[in-house]
N, C-alpha and C positions, 0 to 999 in steps of 0.2 A: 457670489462666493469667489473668494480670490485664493490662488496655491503659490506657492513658490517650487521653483524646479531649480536644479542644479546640472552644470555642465561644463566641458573643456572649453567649450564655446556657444557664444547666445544663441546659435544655429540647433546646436547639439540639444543646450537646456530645453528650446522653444517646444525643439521634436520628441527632445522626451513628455513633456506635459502634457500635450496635444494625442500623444498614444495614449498617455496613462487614464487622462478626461475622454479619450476616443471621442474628441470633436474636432475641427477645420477651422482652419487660421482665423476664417471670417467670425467663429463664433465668439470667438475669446478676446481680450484688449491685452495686449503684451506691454509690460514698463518693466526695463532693465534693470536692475537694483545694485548688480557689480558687473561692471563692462568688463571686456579683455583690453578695450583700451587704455586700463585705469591704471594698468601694471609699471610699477617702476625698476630703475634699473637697476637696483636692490634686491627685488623679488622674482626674476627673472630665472633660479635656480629652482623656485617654490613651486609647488602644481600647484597649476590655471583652475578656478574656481570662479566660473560666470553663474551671478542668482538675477533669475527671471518672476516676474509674477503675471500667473495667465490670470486675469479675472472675468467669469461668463458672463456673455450678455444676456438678457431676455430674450425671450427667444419673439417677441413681440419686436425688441429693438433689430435684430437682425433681418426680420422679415420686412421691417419697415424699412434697412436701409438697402436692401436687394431692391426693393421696389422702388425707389429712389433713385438707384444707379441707373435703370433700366428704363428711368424716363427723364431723365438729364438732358440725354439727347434729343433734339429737333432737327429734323432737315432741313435744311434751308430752301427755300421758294426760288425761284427764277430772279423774280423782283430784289432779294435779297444779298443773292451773288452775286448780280448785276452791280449792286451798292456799293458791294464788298471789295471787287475789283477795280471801278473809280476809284475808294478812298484808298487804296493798294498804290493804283498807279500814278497818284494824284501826289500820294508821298515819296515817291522812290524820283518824281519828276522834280523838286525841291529838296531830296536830297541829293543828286546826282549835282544841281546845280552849285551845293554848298564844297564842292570837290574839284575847284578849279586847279587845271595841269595834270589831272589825273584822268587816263584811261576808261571810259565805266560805261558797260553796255549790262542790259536786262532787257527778258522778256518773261512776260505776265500773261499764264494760259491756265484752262481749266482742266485736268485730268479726265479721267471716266468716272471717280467715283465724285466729282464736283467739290474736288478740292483746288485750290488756287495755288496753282506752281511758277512758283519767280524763281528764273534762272540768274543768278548775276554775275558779273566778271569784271576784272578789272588788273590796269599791270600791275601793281600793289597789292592783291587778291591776298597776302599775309595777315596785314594789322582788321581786313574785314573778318578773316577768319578767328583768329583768336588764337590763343593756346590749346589743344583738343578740342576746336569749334567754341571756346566761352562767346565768342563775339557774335559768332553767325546765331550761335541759339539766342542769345539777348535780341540779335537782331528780329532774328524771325519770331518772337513773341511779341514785341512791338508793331510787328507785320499785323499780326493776330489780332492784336489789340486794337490797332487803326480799322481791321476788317469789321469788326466785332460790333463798335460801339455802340452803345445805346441799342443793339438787338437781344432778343430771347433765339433768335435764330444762327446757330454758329457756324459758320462758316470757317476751316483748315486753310489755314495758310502753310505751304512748307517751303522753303529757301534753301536754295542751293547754291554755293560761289565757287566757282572755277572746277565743278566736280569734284567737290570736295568730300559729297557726302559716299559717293562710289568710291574714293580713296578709303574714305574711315570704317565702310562697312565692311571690307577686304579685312580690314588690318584686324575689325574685330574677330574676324570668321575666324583667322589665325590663331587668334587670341584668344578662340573659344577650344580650338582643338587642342591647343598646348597647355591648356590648363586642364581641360577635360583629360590629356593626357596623365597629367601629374597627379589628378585626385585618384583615380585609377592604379596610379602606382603606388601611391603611399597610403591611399585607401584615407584618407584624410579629406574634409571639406574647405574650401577655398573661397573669403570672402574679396570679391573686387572692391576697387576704392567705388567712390560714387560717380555713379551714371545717370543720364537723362534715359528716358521713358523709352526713347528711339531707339537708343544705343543696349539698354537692358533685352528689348526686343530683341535686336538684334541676335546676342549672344542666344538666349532663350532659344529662339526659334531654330538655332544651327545646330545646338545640343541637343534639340529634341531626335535628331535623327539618331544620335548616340543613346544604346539600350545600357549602358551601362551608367548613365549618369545623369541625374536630374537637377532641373536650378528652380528656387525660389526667392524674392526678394525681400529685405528688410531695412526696418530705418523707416523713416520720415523723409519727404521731401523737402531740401533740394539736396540731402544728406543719402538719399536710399539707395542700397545695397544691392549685388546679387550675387548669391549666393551659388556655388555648385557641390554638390552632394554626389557620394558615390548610393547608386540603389542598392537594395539590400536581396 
């Protein structure tokens, strides 16, 4: 069964549906049918009119795809990590080489929860990073991907350059309170541009200490959202 809902925003429309059907995000498949992006600069006087359509899953299909998630994951073996760190250090030692005149130290260590942590640095530590990290995250999925290959068993790689990611987790903290700030005031919900998974965390876990406002995310990746809502 599919519904259409109506809202000032796809946040708004999503939450009204989901009270009206009294089910959870996971139950329903959400396709946006009028964005707020779509608005032009004509219609800008006009009230905002976002249509959503929730359509219910089976409740066989949801169950089947909880069970799914929840076995995705494999730990990885001794033997595995082991792999996963040669082919790690094996590439960062033929990429450091393609870098001649330039500055470039890295170390390759295993955390406690056996994930593989590359520190890198370098005097030019800018064009590694990116614009808001595009570079270091392209980098560090590639990291992933060389860890990975040909396994069932996954192995996290996370990359870090010149302290970078303590620089950006700061800035989001900020950026959690001053927005958390503003939906509070104007009682209004506030969607961020698009974030990686790390970075939505981020925000997520800092507002959680705030009783006055909660986030959830939408969109598609590499396009997905987070949202922050005032509680009711």
């Amino acid at each position: 069964m599919a519904y259409i809902y109506e809202g000032k925003t796809t946040t708004e429309a999503i939450e009204k549906g989901l009270k009206e059907l009294k089910v959870s995000k996971s139950q329903v498949e959400v396709k946006v049918l009028e964005s707020e992006d779509k608005r032009s600069f004509f219609s800008i006087l006009t009230p905002r009119v976002v249509k959503v359509e929730l359509i219910l899953k089976d409740k066989e299909k949801v169950e089947k795809e909880s069970v799914t998630k929840k076995s995705i994951k494999k730990e990885p073996s001794e033997k595995s990590i082991e792999t996963a760190m040669t082919a790690v250090e094996d590439f960062l030692k033929k990429f450091v080489s393609k870098l001649p005149g330039t500055e470039f130290t890295y170390n390759v260590r295993l955390d406690d929860n056996k994930n593989i942590l590359v520190d890198m640095d370098s005097s030019d530590r800018g064009y590694l990073i990116g614009y808001r990290g595009e570079v270091l995250n392209s980098l560090q999925q590639l990291l992933n991907n060389i860890a990975n290959k040909d396994t069932d068993e996954k192995t996290r790689v996370l990359l870090n350059i010149g302290g970078y990611k303590e620089k950006r987790e700061k800035d989001l903290q900020d950026l959690a309170d001053k927005i958390a700030g503003t939906v509070i005031k104007t009682k209004k919900s506030i969607t961020l541009e698009p974030m990686t998974s790390y970075e939505r965390k981020i925000i997520h876990t800092k507002l959680q200490e705030n009783p006055k406002v909660f986030t959830h995310s939408i969109g598609e990746e590499p396009n997905r959202r987070l949202v922050v809502s005032l509680k009711k």
